[in-house]
SEVOLUM-827567 format. One line per field, with one value per residue: residue in one letter; x, z, y of N, C-alpha, C, O in turn; residue number from 1. Coordinates in pm, whole numbers, plus 50000, padded with zeros to 5 digits. Example, Ala and Ser with C-alpha at 12.3 -4.5 7.8 and 13.67 -1.06 7.14 Angstrom:
<nodes>
rest c(A; S)
n.c1 c(51319; 51285)
n.c3 c(50780; 50708)
n.c2 c(49431; 49775)
ca.c1 c(51230; 51367)
ca.c3 c(50780; 50714)
ca.c2 c(49550; 49894)
c.c1 c(51320; 51290)
c.c3 c(50780; 50787)
c.c2 c(49670; 50003)
o.c1 c(51424; 51341)
o.c3 c(50846; 50804)
o.c2 c(49668; 50114)
nr c(1; 2)
</nodes>
This chain:
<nodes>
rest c(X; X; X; X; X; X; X; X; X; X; X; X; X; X; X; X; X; X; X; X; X; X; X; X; X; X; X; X; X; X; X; X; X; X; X; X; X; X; X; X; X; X; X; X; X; X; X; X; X; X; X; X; X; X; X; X; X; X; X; X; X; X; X; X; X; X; X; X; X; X; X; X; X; X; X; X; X; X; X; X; X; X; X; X; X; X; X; X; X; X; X; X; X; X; X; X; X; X; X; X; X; X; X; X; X; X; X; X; X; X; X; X; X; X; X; X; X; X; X; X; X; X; X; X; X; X; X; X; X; X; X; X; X; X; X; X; X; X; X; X; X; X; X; X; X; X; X; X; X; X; X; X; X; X; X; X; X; X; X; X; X; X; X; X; X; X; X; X; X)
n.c1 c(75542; 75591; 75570; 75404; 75472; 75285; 75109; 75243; 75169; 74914; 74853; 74685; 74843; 75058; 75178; 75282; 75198; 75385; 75382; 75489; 75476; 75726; 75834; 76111; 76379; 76564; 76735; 76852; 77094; 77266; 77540; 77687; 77841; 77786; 77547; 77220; 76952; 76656; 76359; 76054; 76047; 75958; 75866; 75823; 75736; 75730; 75660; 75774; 75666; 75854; 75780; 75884; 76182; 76148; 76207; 76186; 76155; 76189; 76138; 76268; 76193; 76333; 76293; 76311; 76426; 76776; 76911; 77177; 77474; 77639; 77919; 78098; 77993; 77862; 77580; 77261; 77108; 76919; 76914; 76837; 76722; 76730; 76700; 76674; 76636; 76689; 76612; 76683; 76486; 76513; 76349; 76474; 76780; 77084; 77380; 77497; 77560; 77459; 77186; 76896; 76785; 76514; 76355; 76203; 76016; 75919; 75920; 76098; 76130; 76213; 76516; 76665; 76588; 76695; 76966; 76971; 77013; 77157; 77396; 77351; 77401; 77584; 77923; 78044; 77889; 77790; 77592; 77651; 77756; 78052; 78074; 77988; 78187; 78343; 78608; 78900; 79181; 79412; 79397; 79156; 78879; 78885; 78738; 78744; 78832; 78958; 79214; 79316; 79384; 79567; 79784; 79859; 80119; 80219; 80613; 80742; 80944; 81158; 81220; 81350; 81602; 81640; 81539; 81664; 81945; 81860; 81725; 82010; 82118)
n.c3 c(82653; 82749; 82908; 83003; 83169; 83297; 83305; 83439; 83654; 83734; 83762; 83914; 84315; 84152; 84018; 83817; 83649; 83421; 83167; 82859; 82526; 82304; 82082; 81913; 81665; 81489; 81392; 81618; 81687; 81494; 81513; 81664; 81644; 81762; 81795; 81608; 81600; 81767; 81950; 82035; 82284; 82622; 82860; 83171; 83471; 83740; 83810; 83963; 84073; 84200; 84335; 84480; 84465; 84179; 84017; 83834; 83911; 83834; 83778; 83609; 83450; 83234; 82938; 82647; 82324; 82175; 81844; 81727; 81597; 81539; 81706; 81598; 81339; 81209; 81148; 81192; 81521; 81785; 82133; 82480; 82681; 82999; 83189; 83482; 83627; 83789; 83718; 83733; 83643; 83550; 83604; 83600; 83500; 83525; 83621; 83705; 83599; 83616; 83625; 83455; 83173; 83077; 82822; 82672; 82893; 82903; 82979; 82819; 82840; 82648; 82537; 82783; 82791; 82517; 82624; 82844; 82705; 82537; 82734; 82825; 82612; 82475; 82489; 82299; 82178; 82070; 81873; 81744; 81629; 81679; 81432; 81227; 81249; 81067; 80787; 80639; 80361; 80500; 80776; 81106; 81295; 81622; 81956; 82229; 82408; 82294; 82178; 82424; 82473; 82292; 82408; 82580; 82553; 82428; 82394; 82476; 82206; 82280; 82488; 82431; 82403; 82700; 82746; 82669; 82733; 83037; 83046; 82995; 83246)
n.c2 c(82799; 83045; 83353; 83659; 83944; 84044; 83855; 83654; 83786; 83808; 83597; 83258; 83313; 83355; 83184; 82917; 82572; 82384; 82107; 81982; 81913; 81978; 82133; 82157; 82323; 82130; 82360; 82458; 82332; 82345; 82407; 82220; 81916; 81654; 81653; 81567; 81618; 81673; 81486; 81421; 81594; 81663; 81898; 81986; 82147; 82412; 82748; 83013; 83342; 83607; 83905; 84074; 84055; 84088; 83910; 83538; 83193; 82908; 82590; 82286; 82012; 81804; 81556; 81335; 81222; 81196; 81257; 81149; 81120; 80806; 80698; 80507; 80383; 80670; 80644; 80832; 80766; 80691; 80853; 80847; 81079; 81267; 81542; 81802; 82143; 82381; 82738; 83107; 83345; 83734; 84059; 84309; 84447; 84297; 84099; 83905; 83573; 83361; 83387; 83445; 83700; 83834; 83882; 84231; 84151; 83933; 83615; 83348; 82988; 82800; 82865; 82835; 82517; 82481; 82425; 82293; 82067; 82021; 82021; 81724; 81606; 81325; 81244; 81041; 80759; 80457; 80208; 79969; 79659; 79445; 79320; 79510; 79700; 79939; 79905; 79856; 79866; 79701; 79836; 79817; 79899; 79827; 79622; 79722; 79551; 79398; 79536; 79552; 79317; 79240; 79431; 79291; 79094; 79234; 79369; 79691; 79848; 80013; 79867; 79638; 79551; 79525; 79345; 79139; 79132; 79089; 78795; 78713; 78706)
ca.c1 c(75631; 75641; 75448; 75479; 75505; 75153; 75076; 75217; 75148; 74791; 74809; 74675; 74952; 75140; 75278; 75229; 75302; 75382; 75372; 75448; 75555; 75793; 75919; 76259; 76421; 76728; 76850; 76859; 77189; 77318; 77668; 77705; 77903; 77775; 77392; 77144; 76821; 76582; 76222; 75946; 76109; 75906; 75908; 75730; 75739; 75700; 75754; 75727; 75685; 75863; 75748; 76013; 76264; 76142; 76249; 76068; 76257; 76133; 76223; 76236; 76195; 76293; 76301; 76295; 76534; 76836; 76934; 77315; 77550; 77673; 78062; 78187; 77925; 77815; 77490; 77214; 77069; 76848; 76940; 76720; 76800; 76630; 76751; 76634; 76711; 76650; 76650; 76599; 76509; 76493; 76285; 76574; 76907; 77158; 77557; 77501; 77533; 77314; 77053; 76878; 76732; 76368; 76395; 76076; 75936; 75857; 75992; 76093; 76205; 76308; 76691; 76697; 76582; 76786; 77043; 76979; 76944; 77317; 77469; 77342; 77481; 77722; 78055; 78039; 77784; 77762; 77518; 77738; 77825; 78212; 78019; 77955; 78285; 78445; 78725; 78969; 79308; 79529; 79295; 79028; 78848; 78881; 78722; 78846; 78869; 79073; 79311; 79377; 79459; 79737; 79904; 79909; 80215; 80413; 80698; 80840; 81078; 81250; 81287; 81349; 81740; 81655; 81483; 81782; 81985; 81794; 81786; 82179; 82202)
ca.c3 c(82764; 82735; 83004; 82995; 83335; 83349; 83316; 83592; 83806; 83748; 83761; 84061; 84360; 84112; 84014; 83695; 83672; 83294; 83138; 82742; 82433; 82273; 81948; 81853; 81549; 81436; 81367; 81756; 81714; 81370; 81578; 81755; 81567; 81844; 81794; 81470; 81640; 81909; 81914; 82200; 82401; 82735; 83003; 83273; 83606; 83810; 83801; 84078; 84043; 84331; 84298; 84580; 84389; 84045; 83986; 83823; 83985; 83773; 83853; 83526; 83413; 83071; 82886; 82506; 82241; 82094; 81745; 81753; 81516; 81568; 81661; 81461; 81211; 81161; 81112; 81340; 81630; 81900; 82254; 82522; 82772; 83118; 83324; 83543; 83652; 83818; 83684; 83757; 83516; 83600; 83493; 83609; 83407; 83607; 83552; 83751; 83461; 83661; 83640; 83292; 83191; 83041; 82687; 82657; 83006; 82846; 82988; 82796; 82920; 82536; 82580; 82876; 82777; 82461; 82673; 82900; 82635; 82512; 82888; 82788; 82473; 82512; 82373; 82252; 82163; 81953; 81929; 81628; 81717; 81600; 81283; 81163; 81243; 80903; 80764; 80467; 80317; 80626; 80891; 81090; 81411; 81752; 82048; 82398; 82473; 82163; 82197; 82564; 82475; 82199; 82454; 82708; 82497; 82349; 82397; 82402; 82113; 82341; 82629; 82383; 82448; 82818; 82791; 82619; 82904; 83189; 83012; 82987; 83351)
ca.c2 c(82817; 83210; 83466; 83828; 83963; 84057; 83747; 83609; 83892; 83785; 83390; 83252; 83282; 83401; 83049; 82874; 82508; 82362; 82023; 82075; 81865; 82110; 82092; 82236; 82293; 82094; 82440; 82458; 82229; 82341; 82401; 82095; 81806; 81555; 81617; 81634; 81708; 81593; 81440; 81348; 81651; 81706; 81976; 81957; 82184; 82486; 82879; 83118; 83488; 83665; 84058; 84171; 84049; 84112; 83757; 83423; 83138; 82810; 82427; 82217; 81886; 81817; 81403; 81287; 81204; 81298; 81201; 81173; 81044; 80680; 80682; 80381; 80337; 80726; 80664; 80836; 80667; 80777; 80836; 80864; 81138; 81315; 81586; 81864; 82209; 82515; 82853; 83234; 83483; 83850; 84172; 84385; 84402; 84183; 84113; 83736; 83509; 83262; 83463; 83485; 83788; 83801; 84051; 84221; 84134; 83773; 83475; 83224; 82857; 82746; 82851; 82736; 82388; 82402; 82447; 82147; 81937; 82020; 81980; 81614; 81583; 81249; 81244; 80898; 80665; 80377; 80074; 79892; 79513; 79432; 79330; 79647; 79774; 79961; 79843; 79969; 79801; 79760; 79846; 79788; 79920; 79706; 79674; 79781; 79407; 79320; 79626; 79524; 79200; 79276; 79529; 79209; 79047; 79355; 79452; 79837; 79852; 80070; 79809; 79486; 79503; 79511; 79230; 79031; 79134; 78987; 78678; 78648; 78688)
c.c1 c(75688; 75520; 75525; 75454; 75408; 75108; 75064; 75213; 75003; 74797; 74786; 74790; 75051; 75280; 75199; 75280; 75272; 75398; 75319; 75539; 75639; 75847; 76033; 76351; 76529; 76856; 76928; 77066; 77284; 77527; 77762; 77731; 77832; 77580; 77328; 76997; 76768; 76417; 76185; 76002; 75977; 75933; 75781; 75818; 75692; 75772; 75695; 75741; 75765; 75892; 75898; 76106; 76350; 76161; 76145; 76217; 76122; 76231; 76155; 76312; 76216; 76381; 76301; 76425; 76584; 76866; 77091; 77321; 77595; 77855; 78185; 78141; 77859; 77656; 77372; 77095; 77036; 76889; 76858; 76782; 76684; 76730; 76679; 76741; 76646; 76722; 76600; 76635; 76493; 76419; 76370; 76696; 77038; 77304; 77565; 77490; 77454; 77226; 77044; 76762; 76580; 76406; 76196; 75944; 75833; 75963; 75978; 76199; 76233; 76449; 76713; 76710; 76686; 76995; 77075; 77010; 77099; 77446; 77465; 77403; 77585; 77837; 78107; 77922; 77760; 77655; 77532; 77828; 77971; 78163; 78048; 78065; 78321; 78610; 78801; 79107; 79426; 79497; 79193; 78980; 78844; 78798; 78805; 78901; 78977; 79220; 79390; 79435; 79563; 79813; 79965; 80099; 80327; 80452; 80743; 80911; 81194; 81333; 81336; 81528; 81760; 81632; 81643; 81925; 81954; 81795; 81908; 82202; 82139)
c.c3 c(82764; 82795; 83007; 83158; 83379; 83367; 83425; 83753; 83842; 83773; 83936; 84165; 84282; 84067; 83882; 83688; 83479; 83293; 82993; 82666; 82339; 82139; 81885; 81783; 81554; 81436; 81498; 81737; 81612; 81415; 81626; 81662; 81622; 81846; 81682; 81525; 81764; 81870; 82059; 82296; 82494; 82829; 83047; 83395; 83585; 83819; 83909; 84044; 84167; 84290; 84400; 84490; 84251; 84010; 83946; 83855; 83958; 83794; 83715; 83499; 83254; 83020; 82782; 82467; 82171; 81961; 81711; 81678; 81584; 81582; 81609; 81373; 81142; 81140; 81217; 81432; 81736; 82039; 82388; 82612; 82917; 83181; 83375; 83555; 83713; 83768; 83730; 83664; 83619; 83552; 83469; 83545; 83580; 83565; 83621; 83609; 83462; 83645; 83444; 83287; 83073; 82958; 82732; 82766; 82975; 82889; 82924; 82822; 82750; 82526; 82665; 82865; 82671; 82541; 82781; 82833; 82575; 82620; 82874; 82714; 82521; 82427; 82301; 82277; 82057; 81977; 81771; 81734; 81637; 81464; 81166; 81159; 81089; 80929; 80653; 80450; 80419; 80734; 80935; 81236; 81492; 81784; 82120; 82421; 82408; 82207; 82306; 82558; 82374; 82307; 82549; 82646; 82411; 82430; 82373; 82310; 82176; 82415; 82588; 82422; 82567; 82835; 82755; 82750; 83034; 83120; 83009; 83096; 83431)
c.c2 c(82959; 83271; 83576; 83827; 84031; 83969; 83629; 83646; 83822; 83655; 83366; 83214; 83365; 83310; 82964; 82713; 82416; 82196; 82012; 81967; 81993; 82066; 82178; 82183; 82259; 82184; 82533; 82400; 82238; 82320; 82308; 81948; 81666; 81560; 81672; 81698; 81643; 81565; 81409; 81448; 81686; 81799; 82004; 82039; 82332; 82615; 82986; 83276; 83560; 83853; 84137; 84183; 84109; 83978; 83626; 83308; 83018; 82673; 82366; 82086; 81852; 81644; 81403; 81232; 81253; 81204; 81232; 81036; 80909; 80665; 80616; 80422; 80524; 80745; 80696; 80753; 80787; 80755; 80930; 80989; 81170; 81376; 81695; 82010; 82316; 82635; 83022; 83298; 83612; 83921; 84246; 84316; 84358; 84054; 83967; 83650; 83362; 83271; 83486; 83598; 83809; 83963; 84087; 84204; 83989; 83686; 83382; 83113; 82770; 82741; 82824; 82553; 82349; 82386; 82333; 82058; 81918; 81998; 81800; 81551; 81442; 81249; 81130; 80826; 80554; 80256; 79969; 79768; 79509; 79407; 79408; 79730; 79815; 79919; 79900; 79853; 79800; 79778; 79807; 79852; 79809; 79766; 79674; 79665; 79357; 79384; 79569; 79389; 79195; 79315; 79419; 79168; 79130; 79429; 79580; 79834; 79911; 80001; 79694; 79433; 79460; 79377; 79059; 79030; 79116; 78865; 78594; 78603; 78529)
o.c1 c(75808; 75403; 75646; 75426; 75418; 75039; 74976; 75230; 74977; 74693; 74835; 74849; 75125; 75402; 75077; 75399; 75160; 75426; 75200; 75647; 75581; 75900; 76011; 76404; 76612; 76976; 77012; 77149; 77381; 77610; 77884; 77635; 77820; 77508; 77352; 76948; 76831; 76362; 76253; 76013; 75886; 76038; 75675; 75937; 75640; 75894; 75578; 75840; 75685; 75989; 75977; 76129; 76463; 76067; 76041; 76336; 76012; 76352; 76035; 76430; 76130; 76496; 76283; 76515; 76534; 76847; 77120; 77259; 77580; 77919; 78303; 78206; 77810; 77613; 77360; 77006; 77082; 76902; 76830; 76905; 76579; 76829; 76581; 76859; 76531; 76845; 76483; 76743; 76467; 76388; 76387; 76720; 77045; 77303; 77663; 77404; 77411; 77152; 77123; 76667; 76608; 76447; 76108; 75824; 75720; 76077; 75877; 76321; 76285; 76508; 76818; 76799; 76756; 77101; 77188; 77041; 77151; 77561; 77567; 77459; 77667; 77834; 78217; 77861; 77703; 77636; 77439; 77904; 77987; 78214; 78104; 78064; 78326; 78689; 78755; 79121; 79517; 79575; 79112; 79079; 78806; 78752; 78922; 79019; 79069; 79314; 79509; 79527; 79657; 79916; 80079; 80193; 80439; 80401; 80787; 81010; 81309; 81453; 81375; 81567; 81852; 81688; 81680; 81972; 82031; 81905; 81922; 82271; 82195)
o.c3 c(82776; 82757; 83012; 83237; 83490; 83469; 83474; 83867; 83957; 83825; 84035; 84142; 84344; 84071; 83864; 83717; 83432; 83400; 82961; 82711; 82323; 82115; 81803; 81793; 81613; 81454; 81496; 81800; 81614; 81363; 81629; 81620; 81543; 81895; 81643; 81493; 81843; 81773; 82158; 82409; 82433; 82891; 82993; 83418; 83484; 83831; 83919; 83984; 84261; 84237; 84374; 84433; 84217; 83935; 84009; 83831; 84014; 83817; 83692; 83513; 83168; 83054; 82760; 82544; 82094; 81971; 81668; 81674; 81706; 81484; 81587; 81301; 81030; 81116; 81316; 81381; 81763; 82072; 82386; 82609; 82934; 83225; 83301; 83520; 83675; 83766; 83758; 83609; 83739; 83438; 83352; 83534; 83696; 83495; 83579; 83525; 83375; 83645; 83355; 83366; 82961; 82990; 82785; 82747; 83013; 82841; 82935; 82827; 82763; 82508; 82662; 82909; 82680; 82496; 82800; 82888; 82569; 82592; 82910; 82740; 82609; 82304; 82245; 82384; 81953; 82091; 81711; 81831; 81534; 81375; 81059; 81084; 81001; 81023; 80583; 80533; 80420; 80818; 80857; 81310; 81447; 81744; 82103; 82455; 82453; 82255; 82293; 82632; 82402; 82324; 82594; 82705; 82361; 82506; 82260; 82368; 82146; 82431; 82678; 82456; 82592; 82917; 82800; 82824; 83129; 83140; 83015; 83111; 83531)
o.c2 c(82986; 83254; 83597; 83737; 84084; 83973; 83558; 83603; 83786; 83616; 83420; 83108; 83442; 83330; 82957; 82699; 82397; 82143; 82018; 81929; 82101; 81957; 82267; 82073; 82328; 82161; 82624; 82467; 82162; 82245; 82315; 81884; 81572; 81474; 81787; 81806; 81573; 81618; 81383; 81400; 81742; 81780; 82034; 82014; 82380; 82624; 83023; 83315; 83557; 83907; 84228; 84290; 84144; 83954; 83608; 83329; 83016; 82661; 82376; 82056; 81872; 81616; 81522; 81200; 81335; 81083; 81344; 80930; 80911; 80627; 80645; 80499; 80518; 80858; 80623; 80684; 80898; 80637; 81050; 80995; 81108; 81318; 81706; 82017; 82337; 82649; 83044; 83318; 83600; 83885; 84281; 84196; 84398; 83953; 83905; 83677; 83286; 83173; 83518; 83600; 83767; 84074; 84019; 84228; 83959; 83685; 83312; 83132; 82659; 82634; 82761; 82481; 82248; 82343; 82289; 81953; 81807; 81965; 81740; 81445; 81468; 81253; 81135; 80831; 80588; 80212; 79914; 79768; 79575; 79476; 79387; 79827; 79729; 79908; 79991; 79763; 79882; 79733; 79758; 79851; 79701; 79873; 79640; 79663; 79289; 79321; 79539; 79354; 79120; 79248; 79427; 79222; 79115; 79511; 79603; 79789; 79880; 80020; 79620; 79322; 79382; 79303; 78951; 78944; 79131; 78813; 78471; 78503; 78484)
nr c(1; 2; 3; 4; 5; 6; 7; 8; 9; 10; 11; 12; 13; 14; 15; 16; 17; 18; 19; 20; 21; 22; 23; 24; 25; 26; 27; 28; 29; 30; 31; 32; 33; 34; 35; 36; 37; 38; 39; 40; 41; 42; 43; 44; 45; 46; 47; 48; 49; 50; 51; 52; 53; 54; 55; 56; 57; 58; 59; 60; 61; 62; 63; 64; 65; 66; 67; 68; 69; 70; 71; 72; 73; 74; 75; 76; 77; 78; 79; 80; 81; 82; 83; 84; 85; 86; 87; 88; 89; 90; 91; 92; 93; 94; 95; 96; 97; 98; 99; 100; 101; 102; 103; 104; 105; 106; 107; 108; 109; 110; 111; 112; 113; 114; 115; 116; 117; 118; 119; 120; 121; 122; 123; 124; 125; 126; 127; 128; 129; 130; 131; 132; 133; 134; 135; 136; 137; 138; 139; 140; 141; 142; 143; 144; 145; 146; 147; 148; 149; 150; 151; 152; 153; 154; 155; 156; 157; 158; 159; 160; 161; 162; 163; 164; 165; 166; 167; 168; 169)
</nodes>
């Protein structure tokens, strides 16, 4: 997924269209608390050359899995993802920060994708039944359902006098 800009001066049209298992390194993600790596990544689509411009102005497709921590249980678990996007690179230097700029007169659609693939990223995910919940001396994780049903029956500590005073009257 890298053409120099001879490359796609020459391609027929002047349009290239991709469909690529990609493999990128873990150390893609080393930053990112919320993801360990990815597997089965796909991209798939279409890149246009436009000479007026100077500009390659590419439409991508990119699917697989991410390998993200588990947010009860810690442990990682795969999550499926898919999204899309359009991008323009440039040959010319260019202060738009929409616009990505091609080093070298080589386009490449790798930072771009890892870059999709982190727009994805979810901020929660678990697939731990109450089971599995951890537990410690004193504590224990709920669910949403549980939680919500404690709060039905308590009282504020703040408002408990109030309450003794509507009763009197």
């Amino acid at each position: 997924m890298k053409w120099s800009r001879s490359e796609l001066v020459n391609a027929p049209g002047r349009s290239v269209v991709f469909d690529e298992e990609v493999r990128i390194d873990a150390k893609a993600f080393a930053g990112n608390s919320r993801i360990n790596s990815v597997k089965d990544v796909r991209v798939s689509g279409r890149g246009n050359l436009d000479l007026e411009n100077d500009s390659f102005y590419v439409t991508l497709a990119v699917k697989g899995t991410m390998l993200v921590p588990d947010a009860v249980t810690g442990r990682e678990i795969d999550y499926d993802f898919e999204t899309d996007s359009e991008e323009i690179y440039t040959f010319a230097e260019s202060e738009d920060e929409e616009v990505r700029t091609a080093e070298n007169d080589v386009i490449d659609l790798l930072p771009a994708v890892i870059d999709m693939i982190l727009l994805e990223v979810p901020l929660q995910v678990t697939h731990a039944v109450p089971e599995e919940y951890p537990s410690g001396d004193g504590w224990r994780i709920i669910t949403e359902e549980e939680y919500q049903k404690s709060q039905e029956d308590r009282i504020d500590p703040r408002l408990a006098k109030l309450k003794d005073y509507i009763e009197e009257k």
